[in-house]
Each structure stands twice: as C-alpha cells, then as structure tokens.
N, C-alpha and C positions, 0 to 999 in steps of 0.2 A: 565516549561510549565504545562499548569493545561490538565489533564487526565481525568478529569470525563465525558468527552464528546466524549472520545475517547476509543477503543474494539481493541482488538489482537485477531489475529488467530494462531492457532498450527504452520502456515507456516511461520510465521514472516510479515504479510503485518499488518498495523494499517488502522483503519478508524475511522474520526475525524467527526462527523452529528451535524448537527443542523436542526430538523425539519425531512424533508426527503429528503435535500441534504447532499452529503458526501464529504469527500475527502479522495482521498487512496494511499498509499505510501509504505515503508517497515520501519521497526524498524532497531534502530542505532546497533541492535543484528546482523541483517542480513548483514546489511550495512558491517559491521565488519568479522564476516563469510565470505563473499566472496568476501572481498578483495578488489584494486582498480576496480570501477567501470566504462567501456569501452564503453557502448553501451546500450542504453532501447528501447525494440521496446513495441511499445502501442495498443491498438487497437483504431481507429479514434470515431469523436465526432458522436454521432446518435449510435454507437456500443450497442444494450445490452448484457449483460452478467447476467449469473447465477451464484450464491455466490459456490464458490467450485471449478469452474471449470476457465481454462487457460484463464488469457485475454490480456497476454504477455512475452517477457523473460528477463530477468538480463544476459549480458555479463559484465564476469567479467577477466579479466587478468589470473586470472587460473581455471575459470566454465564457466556454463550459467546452469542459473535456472530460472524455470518457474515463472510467478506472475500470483497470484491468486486474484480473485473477492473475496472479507471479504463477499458482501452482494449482491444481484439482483437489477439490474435497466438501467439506456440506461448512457453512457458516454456524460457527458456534454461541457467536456474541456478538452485537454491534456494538459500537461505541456510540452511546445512546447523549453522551456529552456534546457531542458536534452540533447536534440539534440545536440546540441552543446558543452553542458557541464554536460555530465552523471556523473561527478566523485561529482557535488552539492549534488548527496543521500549519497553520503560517508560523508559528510563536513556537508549537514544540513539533516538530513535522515525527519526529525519532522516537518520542514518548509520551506525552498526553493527548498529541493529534493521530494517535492511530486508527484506523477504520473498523478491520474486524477480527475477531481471531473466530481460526478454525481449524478443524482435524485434517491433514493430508491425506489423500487417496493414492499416491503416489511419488515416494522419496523422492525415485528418482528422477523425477522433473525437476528438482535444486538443483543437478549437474549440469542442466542447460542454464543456468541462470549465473552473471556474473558477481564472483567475491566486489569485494571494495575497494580494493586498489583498480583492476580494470574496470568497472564505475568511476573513479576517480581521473581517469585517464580520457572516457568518452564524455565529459561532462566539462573537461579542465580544471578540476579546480583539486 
C-alpha cells in the first residue's frame, strides 16, 4: 500500500485524504493491540467531530477503547459493514476495515499528524 497519502496519530487511528476528503480507520498496530475485534460503534453520517477528541469505541474481546477523530470535519459515510463484521479491522485494518469517511474542515491539521516512516519508528515495526 502506498502511504504517502496517508498521517498516523499517537493513538493509532490512520487517515488516508485526497483533497479535503478522508477516510479514517486504525492501524494493523492497534488492530493487533486489542485483539479480536467484537463490536464498532461510530458516530452517524452529518456527525462533526473535532480532531482529538472521542468519535467512538473499539470493543475488543478483552477491552474497549476509545476512537479518535486524526482531523475536524462532519462524517460523510460510515462503514455500515463492521456492523456485522467488526473482526474485517482485524483482517484488513488498511482497507475494508475502515470506519468513516469525511470532508475536512481543516488541512491543516495533517501537518501535525505523523507520515509513515515516523509511525513506523514509534510503534517498532
């Protein structure tokens, strides 16, 4: 998969932009971290969200942890397949387990958000 279009956050979610739309998900780091995945709750389409702060949670077989907004802007789409099959962020965390796409309110919040090589450095792998 090519990364150059894609930013990590400290929490482990990715967002993948082209323009000022995104799409937001978690890394196969987190994926892995917690385990089989049980349950995504989202927040619906028309939602905005502020980058930082909770805009849903990961049930996992032995957690639940919070998902974080990578960037601000209003939820366009959920990924309405998880419902049924959460464990696809375990299996494709990069591409059919993604969570939501939506329009940016602000580019420039990618600039705080690290490329993929320094992800690749705070994670080890």
């Amino acid at each position: 998969m090519d990364f150059g279009n894609v930013r990590f956050t400290v929490e482990h979610e990715w967002v993948r932009f082209d323009g000022e739309n995104a799409v937001v998900g978690v890394t196969d780091f987190a994926a892995g971290e917690l385990g089989d995945i049980v349950y995504v709750e989202l927040p619906g389409a028309g939602t905005v969200v502020k980058a930082g702060e909770v805009m849903g949670t990961i049930e996992a077989v032995k957690t639940v942890a919070d998902l974080y907004a990578p960037v601000s802007g209003t939820i366009l789409e959920v990924n309405a397949e998880l419902e049924n099959a959460p464990e696809t962020v375990n299996s494709s965390p990069f591409e059919d387990g993604w969570f939501v796409k939506m329009k940016m309110s602000d580019l420039a919040e990618l600039e705080s958000l690290m490329e993929h090589d320094v992800y690749q450095e705070l994670t080890g792998n």
